[in-house]
N, C-alpha and C positions, 0 to 999 in steps of 0.2 A: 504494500500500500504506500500512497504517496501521502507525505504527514502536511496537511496543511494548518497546525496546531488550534483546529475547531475541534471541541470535542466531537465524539464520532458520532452522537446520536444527531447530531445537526445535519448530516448528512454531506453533500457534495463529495462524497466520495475518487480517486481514481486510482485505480488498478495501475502497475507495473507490466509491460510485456512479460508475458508468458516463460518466453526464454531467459530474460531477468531473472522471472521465480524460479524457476526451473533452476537456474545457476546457483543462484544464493543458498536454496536447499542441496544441491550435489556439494558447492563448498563448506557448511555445515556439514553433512556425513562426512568429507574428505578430515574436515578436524576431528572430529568424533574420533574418527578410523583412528589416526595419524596419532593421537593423543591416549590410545585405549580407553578413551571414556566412555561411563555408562550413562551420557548427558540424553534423556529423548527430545527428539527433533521436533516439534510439532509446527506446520506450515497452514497456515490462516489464512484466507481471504477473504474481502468482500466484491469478488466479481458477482456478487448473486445479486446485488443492485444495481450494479454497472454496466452487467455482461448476461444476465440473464442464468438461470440454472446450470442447464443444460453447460457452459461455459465454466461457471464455478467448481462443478462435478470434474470436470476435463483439468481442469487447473490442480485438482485435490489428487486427482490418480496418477500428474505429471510429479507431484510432488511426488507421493508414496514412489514413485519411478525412482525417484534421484535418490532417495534414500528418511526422507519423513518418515516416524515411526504414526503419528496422529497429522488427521487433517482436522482441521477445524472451519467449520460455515458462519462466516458473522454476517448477522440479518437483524435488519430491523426489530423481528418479534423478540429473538433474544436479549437485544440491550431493553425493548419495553421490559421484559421481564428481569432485568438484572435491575433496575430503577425500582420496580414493585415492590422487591422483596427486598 
């Protein structure tokens, strides 16, 4: 994600190129590997506003590709509910 330092529930969200994420998560594993650590990777996006599901889902199995242990989906409903409770 690109930080435009609004909180996130304000929305205007933008997505990084794919292959960006893709990168960033293979360079995370390559440290992990490299360092024996048992650090889990976990790779987040919010293309599910920007980009559509279908899009998000694609971005989350590129991750789990490069070496992500967790994908995580951030969407609207969850920060409603992270506010709630």
């Amino acid at each position: 994600m690109l930080r435009s330092g609004r909180p996130r529930c304000f929305g205007g969200k933008a997505v990084v190129d794919i292959n960006i994420f893709e990168q960033r998560i293979a360079a995370a594993y390559k440290t992990r590997r490299d360092l024996g650590s048992d650090i889990v990777i976990i790779a987040r996006t919010d293309a599910l506003q920007t980009h559509g599901f279908d899009e998000a889902i694609r971005r989350l199995q590129a991750a789990v590709k490069a070496g992500a242990d967790v994908g995580f989906l951030e969407s609207e409903i969850a920060v409603a509910l992270e506010v709630r409770e």
